[in-house]
Structure formats: C-alpha cells, structure tokens
C-alpha positions, 0 to 999 in steps of 0.5 A: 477519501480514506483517511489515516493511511500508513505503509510500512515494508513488510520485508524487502519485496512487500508492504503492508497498507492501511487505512480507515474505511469510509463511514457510511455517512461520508460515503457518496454512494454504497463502497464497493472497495478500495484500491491502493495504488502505487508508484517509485517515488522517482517516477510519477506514472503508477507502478501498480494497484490492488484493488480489495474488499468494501469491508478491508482496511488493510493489504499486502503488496507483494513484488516491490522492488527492495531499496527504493521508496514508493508513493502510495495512496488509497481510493475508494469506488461506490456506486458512483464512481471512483472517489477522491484518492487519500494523502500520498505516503512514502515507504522505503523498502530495505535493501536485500542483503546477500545472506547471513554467514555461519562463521562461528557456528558451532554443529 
C-alpha cells in the first residue's frame, strides 16, 4: 500500500493528495497507477476517485463540497490487481465565505 499519505485543502473546492510511491521491491507486480479515492467523512460510501500515473505521488481533487471533512485513502493497481488501500486521512475543507468588503478603500 502506499505509505505516507497526506491531504491537505487547497481552497475551499479542492485538496492536494500525496503519497509515497511504492519501490519496486515492495511492489507485487509492475504499478500501473494509483488512485485516490474519497468519501464525506459522515457517509462510509465512496464519494469519488482519480486515478494517476505510475510514476505521480501527488494530486489535485477538485469540486469538493467546502465545510465538510473528507476521508481519503490511496491504492496502487499492478499487473496484478488491485493492491492494499493506504491509511484512511481526514481533511476539512473551510467554509466558503460571501467575499470580501471594500469598506475603507480608498480609489
């Protein structure tokens, strides 16, 4: 499984995954990429997936829902199947807030 996985929020629509790639030594066949997949923390039913490269350790999800807390973990594919999926992590995305004011500026 790949080790070392973090999510933090990019924004309030979207997260930036990563993770170590598997060696080939731990590798139970040629990696053919890994997906991350990931669900609202409340719900237990995957939300989504992407699936990447065999040589990415990292991605972008964007359209998340901002405010809510997703559970993410990251399996790699080989020639083989479908492997162990890493650690479960958290992530909150913020809250989308209505905008800034312009109060005090002075043009």
């Amino acid at each position: 499984a790949p080790q070392n996985v973090t999510a933090n929020s990019l924004n309030v629509s979207a997260m930036i995954i990563r993770w170590n790639r598997i060696s080939i030594i731990d590798a139970k066949g040629h990696i053919q990429g890994y997906t991350v997949n990931y669900s609202l923390n409340a719900r237990k039913r995957q939300t989504g997936s992407k699936t990447v490269g065999p040589d990415d350790d990292h991605t972008i999800v964007n359209g998340l829902q901002s405010g809510v807390r997703y559970s993410v973990y990251v399996t790699a594919a080989t020639s083989n199947g479908t492997g162990s999926h890493s650690d479960v992590i958290v992530v909150e995305l913020p809250e989308a807030t209505q905008g800034t004011s312009n109060i005090g500026l002075i043009i």
